[in-house]
N, C-alpha and C positions, 0 to 999 in steps of 0.2 A: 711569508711574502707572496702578495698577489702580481702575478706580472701580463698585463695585456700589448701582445702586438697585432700591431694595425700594417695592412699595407692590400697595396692593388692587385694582388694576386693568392693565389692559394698557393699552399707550398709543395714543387716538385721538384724533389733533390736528385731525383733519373732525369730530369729532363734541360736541369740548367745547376752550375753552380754555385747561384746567390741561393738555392731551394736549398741545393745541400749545405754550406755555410750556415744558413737560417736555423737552419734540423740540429745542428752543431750546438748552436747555440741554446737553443730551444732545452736539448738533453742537457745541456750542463746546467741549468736554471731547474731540472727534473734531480740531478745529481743532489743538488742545494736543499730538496724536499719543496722546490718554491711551484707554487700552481702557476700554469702556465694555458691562458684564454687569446687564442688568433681571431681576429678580424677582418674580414675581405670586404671592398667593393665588388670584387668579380664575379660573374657567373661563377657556377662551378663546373669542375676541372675534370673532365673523364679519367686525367693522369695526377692529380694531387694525391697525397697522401688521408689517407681514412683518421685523422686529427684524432676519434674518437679511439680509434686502436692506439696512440702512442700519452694516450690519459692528455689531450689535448684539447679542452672546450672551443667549440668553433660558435661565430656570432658572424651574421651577415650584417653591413652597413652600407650605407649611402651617404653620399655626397651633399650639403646642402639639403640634411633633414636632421631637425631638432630631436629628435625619436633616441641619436646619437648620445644626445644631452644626458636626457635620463638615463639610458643603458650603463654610461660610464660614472654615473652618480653611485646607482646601483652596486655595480662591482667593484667602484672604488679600488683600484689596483694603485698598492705601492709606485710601481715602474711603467712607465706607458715605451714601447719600442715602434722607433717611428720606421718601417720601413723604406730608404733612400727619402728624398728632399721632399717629393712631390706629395707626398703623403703627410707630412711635416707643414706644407702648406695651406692643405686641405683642415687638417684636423688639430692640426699644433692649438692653437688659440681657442678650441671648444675643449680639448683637456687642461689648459693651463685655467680658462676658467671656471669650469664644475669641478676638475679635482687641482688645485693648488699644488696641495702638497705631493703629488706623485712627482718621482723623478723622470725627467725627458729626455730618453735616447733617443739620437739620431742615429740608425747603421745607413752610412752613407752606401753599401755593398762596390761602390768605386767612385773614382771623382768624376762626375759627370762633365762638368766644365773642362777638366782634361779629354774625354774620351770624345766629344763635340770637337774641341779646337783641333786635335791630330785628325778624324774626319774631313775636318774642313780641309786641312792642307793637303790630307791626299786626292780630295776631291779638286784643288785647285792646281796639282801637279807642282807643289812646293816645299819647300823645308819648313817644316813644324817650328815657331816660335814661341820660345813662354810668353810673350806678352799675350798671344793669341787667346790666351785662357782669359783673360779681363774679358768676358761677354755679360752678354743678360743671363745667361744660365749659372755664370758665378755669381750674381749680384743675387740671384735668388736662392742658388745651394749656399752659400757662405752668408747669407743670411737665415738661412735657415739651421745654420751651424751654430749662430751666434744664440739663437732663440731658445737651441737648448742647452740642458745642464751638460749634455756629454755625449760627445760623436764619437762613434767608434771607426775606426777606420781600419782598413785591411792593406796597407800598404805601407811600407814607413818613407818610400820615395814622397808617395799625396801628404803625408802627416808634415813632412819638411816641406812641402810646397806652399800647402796652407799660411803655413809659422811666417816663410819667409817670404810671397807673393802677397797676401793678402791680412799679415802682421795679428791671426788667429792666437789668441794664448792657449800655449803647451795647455794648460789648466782645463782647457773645454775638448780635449780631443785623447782616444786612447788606443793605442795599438793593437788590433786583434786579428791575425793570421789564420788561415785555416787551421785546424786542429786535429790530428790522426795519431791516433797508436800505431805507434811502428814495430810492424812482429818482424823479429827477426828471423824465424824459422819457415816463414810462411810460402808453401811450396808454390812454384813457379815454372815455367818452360820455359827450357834453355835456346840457345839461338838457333840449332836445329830446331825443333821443335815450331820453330814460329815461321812463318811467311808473311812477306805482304806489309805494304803498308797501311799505315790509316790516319786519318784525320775526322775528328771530332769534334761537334758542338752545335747548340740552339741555335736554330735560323731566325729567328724573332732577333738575334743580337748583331746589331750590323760587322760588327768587327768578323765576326766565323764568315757571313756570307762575302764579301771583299775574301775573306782568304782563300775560301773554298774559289772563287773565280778567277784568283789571282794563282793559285796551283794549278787550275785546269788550262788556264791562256800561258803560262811563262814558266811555270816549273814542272809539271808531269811532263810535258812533252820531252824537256832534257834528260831525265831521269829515264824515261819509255825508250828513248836512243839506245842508251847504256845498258839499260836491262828490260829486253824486249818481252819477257814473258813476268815480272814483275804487276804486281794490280796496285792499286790504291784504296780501298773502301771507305767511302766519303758517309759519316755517320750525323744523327744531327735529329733535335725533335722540331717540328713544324717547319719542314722543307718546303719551299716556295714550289711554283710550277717550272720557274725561272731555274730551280737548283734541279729539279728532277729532270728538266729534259735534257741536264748537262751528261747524264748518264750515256755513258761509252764505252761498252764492253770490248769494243775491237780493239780499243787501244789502252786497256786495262780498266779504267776511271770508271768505276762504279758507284753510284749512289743508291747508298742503303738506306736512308730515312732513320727514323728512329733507333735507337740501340735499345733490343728486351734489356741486353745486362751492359753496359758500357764497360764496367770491369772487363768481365769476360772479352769482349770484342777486343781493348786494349791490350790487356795479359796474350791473344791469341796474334798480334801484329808483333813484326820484328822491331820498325822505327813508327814514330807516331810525328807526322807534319803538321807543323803550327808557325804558317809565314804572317803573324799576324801584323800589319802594314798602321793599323791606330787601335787605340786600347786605351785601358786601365785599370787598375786596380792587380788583383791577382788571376792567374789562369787555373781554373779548376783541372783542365783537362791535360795542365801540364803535371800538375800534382798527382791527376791521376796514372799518369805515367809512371810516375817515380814509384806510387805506390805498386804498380802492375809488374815492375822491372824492366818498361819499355823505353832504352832511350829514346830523345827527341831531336828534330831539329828546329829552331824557331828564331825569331826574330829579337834584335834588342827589346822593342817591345815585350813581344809576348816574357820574356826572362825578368823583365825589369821587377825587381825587389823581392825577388823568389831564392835567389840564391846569398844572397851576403857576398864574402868575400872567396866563397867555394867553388870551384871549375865546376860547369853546366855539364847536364847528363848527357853530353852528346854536342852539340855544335850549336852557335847562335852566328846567323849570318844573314844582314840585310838585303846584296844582293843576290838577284834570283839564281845567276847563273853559279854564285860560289854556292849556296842554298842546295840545289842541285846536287853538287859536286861533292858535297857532303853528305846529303842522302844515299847518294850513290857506295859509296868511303863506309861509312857508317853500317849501312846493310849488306855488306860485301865481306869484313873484316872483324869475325867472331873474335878477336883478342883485344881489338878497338872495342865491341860491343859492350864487352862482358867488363870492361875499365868503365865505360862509360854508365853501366847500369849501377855498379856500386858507388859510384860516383852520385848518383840521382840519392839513393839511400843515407847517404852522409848529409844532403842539403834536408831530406827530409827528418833526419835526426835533430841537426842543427836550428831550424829553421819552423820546422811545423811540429814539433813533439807537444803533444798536447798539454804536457805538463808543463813545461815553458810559459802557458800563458792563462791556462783556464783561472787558475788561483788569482793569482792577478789582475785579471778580469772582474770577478767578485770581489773581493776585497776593494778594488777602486769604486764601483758601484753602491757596496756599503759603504765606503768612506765618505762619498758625495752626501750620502743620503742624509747620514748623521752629522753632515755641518749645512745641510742646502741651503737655508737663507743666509750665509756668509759666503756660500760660492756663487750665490745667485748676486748678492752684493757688489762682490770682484767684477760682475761681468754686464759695466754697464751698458756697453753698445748692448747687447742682448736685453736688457730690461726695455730699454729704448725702442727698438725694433719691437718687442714684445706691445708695446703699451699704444704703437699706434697698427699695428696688425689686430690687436681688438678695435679698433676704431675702423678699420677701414675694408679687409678682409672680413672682420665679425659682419659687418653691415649690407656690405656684398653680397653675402652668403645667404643672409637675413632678406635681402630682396628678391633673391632669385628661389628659396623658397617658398616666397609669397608667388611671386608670378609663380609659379609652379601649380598653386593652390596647396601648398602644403600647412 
């Protein structure tokens, strides 16, 4: 099995969550013995991973260049992975035409039309509504769902949304959660041993920069009351100018920029803050808490479809001042700490055991593959979509590579 993904970025699993999810997945298709060939539009990445060290074939492309055509004739890969919608739109219709027969994943990496519509509400000082999510950006991710054999999703709150907002069949969409072995013996620092808070994640992703500003203006300062010698270490790759000159040593709040080891940093903090205010999908950085033994404090959001029906490693509280109050409670209270840390461990049993879903995964993939023109049959808004996105997208594409001189 030949498997090419395509997306707008190179893969950095230090520097953002959808990298390491991607990495996840990448291995378990290496597990399978299946060869596995990435393709960027991007520059390259001073911080991606060396592709050619993890037996990863790397191919540059472009946007709106037939060059595409032949490369993917060439390689012919079984499986095409469409990194999120926008990459789906770009290149969906030049793989459906030169390789037919490849299968068409969508990894949505999270609902974008969700993570837009709670943006918008908090930008307009209001309560998020579902209808909210009917914009042009769902008209175009849920069409580009439809387009393919099979979206994976990393959520099961977005995979019920899909079903029951936008009437998606169960049949075209499949469940795929982060994936961690969980050691059980794996040495750790106890609540002595640790100091300090932290808060983690990629400033490229509007959801971290809103949190990070929203703990500096309305919740550090409560917390700095309470526990006056207390810091915060505000971590994060591609920190704005905007985020570094929030740095404030006098009053703890430090911005550290990048993390070398985000493990490390996490494992080395007591509690980890995550007042994430609009989102979606899953939070890498809360998972990595759990794996670190660090509980958290966070928002309905940031928790949302992490835990199932199991008590959160630590407090989930929207507002600021209770948020606080529990950070406070939480890094004060080694007996609360250490409930709440094995607590994070059961959801990550529950919830993220790798073995839970890798199987599953493959096998669904195989199973598509081996009946695809009967499930491509089932799905005819998606045929539909398809047959005038070569007509309309193909010709688009086709003109602005002429003006191009290409």
């Amino acid at each position: 099995m030949k498997v090419l993904i395509l997306s707008t970025v190179w893969l950095e699993p230090n520097s953002t969550a959808a990298g390491s999810r991607m990495l996840q997945i990448i291995q378990l298709f290496q597990q399978h013995h299946w060869s596995v060939h990435y393709a960027s539009t991007a520059a390259e990445s001073a911080f991606a991973v060396d592709l050619k060290s993890i037996d990863v074939e790397k191919h540059h492309v472009s946007v709106n260049d037939s060059a595409f055509d032949s490369m993917i004739q060439e390689l012919a890969p079984d499986i095409v992975v469409f990194d999120r919608f926008m990459v789906e739109e770009q290149f969906g219709w030049r793989v459906a035409k030169f390789t037919p027969n490849a299968l068409r994943v969508l990894d949505t990496e999270d609902l974008h039309c969700l993570r837009y519509a709670r943006q918008l509400a908090v930008q307009e000082k209001r309560t998020f509504r579902e209808e909210d999510v009917r914009s042009d950006t769902a008209i175009r991710e849920v069409a580009a769902i439809y387009r393919s054999d099979l979206s994976v999703m990393i959520s099961s709150v977005e995979m019920e949304l899909l079903q029951r907002v936008f009437n998606v069949d169960a049949a075209l969409l499949h469940y795929l959660p982060f994936m961690v072995d969980v050691e059980d013996e794996k040495p750790l620092k106890s609540f002595s041993e640790r100091q300090h808070f932290i808060s983690i994640g990629n400033f490229h992703h509007a959801p971290n920069l809103d949190s990070v500003k929203y703990l500096k203006s309305e919740i550090w300062p409560r917390i700095r009351v309470r526990l006056p010698h207390s810091e915060l270490h505000v971590y994060g790759a591609y920190p704005t100018q905007q985020v570094l000159e929030m740095n404030d040593p006098s009053n703890g709040f430090l911005v550290k920029g990048r993390a070398e080891d985000a493990v490390e940093a996490i494992g080395n903090a007591r509690v980890l803050l995550a007042p994430l205010r609009f989102g979606a999908g899953l939070k890498g950085k809360l998972l990595d808490a759990m794996l670190c033994g660090t509980p958290s404090i966070t928002t309905s959001i940031g928790a949302e479809a992490m835990h199932g029906a199991l008590p959160w490693n630590g407090f989930i509280a929207d507002d600021h001042s209770e948020f606080a109050e529990k950070a406070v409670q939480l890094y004060c209270d080694e007996t609360l700490w250490n409930v709440c840390q094995h607590k994070g461990f059961a959801i990550l049993k529950s919830q993220f055991e790798k073995h839970l879903h890798a199987d599953s995964f493959i096998d669904r993939l195989e199973g598509v593959m081996n009946s695809l023109s009967q499930h491509r049959n089932k799905n005819f808004i998606g045929q539909m979509l398809q047959h005038h996105t070569l007509r309309s997208t193909e010709y688009m594409s086709r003109w602005i590579e002429a003006k191009n001189g290409g």
